[in-house]
C-alpha positions in Angstrom: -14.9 -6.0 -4.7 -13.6 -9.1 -3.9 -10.7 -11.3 -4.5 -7.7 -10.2 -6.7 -8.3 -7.0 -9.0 -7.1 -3.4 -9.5 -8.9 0.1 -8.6 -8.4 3.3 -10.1 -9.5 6.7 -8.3 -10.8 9.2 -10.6 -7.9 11.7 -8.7 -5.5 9.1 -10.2 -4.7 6.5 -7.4 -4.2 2.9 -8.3 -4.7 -0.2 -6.2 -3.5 -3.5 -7.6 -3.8 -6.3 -4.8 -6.3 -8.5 -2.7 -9.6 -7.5 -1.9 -11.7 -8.3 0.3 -15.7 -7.2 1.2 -15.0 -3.8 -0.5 -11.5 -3.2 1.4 -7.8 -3.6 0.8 -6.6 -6.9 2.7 -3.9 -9.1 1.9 -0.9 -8.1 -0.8 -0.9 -5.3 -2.7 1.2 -2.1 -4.5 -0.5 1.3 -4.3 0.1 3.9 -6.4 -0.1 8.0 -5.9 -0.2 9.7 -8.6 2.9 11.9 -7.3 4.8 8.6 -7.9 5.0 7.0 -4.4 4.5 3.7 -4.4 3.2 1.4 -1.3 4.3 -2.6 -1.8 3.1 -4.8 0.7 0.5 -5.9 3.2 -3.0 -4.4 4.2 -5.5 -4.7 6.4 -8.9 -3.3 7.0 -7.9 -0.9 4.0 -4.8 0.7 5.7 -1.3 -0.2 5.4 -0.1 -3.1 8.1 2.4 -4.9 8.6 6.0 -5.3 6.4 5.9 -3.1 3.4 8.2 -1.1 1.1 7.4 2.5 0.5 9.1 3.8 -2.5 9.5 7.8 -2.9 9.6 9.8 -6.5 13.4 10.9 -5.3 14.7 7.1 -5.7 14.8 6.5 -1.7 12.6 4.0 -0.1 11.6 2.8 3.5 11.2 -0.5 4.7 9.7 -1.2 7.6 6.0 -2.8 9.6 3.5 -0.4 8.9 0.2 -0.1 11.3 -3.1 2.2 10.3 -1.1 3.6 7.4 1.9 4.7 9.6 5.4 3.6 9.7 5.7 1.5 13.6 8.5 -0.2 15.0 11.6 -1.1 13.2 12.0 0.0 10.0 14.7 1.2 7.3 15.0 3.5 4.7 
């Protein structure tokens, strides 16, 4: 995939953002099926750099992400 488009995993995961050569890079809001929510910037598939993770409870935690782990300064 590449460019802009959405991704749905058959165990009910949603990507909607920037693609590029097959991977998450750029923008984009994924989706667990538990009702978490990621919004904001990838790289190399993973979550880097600011983003807004948004729990089913109503809390949320913003903060720079790095491999798909919260790093640095960050909020929730």
């Amino acid at each position: 995939m590449e460019g802009e488009g959405t991704y749905m995993w058959p165990d009910g995961r949603v990507f909607c953002g920037d693609w590029k050569q097959g991977k998450k890079q750029g923008l984009g809001v994924f989706m667990w099926p538990n009702g978490q929510i990621y919004q904001g910037e990838f790289k190399n598939d993973k979550q880097n750099g600011e983003g807004t993770l948004h729990y089913p409870d109503g809390k949320k935690y913003k903060g720079i992400w790095r491999e798909n782990k919260k790093h640095g300064k960050g909020y929730y």
